[in-house]
C-alpha positions in Angstrom: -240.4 -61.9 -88.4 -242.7 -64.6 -89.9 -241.5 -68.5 -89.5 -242.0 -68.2 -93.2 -239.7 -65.5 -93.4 -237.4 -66.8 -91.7 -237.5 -70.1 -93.5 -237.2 -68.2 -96.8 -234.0 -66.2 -95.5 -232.3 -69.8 -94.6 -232.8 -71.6 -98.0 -231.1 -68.5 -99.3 -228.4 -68.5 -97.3 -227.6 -72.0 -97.3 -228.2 -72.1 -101.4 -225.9 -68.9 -101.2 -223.0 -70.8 -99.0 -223.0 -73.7 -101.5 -222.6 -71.6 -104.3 -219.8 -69.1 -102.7 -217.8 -72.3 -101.7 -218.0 -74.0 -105.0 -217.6 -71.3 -107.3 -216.2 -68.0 -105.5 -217.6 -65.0 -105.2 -216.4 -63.3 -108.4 -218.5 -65.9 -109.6 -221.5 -66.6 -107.8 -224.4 -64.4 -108.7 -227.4 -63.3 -107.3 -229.7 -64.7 -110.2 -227.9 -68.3 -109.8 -229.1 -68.2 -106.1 -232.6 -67.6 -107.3 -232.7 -69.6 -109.9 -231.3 -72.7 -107.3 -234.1 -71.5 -104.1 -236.9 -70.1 -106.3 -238.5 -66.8 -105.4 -237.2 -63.6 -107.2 -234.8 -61.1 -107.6 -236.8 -58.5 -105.7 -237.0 -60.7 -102.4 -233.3 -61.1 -102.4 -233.1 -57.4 -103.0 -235.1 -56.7 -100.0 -234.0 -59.4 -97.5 -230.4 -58.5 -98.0 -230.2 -55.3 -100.0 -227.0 -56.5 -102.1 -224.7 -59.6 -103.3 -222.0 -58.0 -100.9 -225.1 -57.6 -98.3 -225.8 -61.3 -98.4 -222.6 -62.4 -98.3 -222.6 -60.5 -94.9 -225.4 -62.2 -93.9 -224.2 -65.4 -95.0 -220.7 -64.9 -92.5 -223.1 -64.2 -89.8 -224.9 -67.1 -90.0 -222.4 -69.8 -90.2 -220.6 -67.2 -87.6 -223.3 -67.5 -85.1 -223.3 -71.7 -85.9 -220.5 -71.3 -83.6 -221.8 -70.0 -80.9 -222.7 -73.9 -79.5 -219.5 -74.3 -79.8 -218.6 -71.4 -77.5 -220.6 -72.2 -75.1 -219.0 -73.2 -72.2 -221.6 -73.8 -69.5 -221.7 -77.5 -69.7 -218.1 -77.6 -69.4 -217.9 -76.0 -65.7 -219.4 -79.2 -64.6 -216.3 -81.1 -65.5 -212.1 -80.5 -65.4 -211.0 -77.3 -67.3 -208.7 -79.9 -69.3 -211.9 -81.7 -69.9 -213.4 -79.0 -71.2 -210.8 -77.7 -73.1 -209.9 -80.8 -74.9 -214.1 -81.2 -76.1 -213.7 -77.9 -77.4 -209.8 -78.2 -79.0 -211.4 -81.1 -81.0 -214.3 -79.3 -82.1 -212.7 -75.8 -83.1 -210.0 -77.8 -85.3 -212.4 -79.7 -87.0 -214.6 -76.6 -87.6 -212.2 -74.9 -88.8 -210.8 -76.7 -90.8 -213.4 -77.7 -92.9 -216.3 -75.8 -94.4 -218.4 -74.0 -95.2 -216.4 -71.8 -92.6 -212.6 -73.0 -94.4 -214.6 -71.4 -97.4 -215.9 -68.4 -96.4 -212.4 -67.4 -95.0 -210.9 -68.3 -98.4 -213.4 -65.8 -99.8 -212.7 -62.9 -97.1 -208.8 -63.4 -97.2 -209.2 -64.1 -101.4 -211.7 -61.1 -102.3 -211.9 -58.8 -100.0 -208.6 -57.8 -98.7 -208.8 -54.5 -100.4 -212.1 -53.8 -98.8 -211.8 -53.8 -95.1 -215.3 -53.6 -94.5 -215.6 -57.2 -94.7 -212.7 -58.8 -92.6 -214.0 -55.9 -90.2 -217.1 -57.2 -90.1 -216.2 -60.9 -89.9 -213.5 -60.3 -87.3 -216.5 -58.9 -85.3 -218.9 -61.4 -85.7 -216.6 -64.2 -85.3 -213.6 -64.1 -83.7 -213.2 -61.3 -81.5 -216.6 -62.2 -80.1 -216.3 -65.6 -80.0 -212.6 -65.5 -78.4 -214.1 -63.0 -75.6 -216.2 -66.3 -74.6 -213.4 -68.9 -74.3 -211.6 -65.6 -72.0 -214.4 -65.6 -69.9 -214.5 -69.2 -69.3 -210.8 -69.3 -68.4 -210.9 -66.2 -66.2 -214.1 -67.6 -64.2 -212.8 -71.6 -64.0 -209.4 -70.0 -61.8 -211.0 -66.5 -60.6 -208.3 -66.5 -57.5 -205.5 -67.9 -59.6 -202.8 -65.1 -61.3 -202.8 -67.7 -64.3 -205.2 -66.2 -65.7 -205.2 -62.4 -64.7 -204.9 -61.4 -68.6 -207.4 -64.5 -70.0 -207.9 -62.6 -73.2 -204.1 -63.0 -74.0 -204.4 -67.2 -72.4 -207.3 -67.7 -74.7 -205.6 -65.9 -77.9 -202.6 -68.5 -77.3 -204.6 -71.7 -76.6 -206.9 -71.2 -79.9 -203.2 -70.1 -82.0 -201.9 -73.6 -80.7 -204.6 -75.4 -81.8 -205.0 -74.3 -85.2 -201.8 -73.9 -86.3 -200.6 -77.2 -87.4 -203.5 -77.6 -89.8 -204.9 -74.6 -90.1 -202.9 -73.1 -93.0 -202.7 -76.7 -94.5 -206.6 -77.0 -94.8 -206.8 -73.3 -96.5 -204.1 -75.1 -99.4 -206.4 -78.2 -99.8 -204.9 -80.8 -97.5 -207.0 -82.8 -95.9 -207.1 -83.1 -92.3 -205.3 -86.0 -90.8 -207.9 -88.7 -89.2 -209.7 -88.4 -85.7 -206.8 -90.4 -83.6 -204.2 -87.9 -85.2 -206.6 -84.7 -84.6 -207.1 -86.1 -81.1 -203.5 -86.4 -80.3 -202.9 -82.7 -81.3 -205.3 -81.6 -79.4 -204.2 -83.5 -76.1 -200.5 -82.4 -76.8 -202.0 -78.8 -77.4 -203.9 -78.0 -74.1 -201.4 -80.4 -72.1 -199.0 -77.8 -72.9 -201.3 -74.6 -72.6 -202.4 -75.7 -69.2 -198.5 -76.6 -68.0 -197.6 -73.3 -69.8 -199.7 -71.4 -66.8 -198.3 -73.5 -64.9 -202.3 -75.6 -64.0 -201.2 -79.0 -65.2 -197.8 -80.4 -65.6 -198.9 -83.2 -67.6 -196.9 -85.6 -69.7 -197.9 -85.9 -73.6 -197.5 -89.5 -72.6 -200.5 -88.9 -70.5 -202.2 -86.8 -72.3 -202.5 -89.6 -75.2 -203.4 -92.2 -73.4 -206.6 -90.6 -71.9 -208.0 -90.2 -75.3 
């Protein structure tokens, strides 16, 4: 595919995200997108076939935003709390906030009748992504039973760290500031790692590290 192209495709899908997250899908249409990134109708048609076809492509591109943030190779040079506490912050605040608070809004909101969708974001987003964090976990303790079933450890870590604010963020509450996000985060993986019994550390501790 051309830079061009590719260039083309972007503005689209960024003019797209805006749109969706400002107005709702019900209510976004495929003209308004044009009219905001130029071009026509017929381009749209073909680059993405369908409105429901570019909101698919507009999930998988904030979806594969995140894959920096499941990266995990810098981490192995440092302590698996280490790591896991850069991440915890970063998957809160991602989370929480959009475009991707948005686009789950939309998913949950508008398409929980048509499971095409949610099948197709689950896919895209967390069950791949999750896999990722399993795979970190599972090669940071190979030798250690801690971690025999990482898919499960990983499943529980990211349910920890999202579920104070999580749900709050999806009814418009802000998130609280970075010292408060920070402390969750520390108490969070302090606890996941003494859980699996890796790090019986105090919260105490785990604050004043920050």
């Amino acid at each position: 595919m051309r830079p061009s192209t590719v260039q083309k495709q972007t503005n689209l899908l960024q003019a797209a995200t805006a749109l969706l997250i400002e107005q709702g899908y019900t209510n976004t249409t495929l003209d308004q997108i044009v009219l905001q990134c130029g071009g026509s109708k017929q381009t749209l048609y073909r680059y993405f076939g369908n409105k429901e076809g570019m909101f698919k492509a507009v999930l998988a591109y904030h979806l594969e935003s995140l894959e920096a943030l499941f990266d995990f190779s810098a981490a192995s040079q440092t302590s698996l709390r280490a790591g896991l506490l850069a991440f915890g912050e970063q998957y809160v605040q991602r989370l929480c906030s959009n475009p991707l608070l948005g686009l789950f809004r939309i998913v949950v909101g508008d398409f929980h009748h048509h499971p095409d969708i949610p099948a197709f974001f689950l896919s895209h987003g967390p069950v791949a992504k999750h896999q990722q964090l399993a795979d970190y976990l599972r090669q940071t303790y190979p030798q250690a039973e801690a971690f025999s079933d990482a898919e499960q450890a990983a499943q529980d870590l990211l349910s920890l760290l999202r579920e104070r604010y999580f749900y709050q963020a999806l009814l418009g509450c802000p998130l609280p500031g970075t010292a408060h996000l920070r402390q969750h985060v520390h108490r969070v993986v302090d606890q996941f790692l003494q859980g699996y019994g890796l790090a019986p550390i105090s919260h105490e501790s785990g604050v004043t590290s920050c």
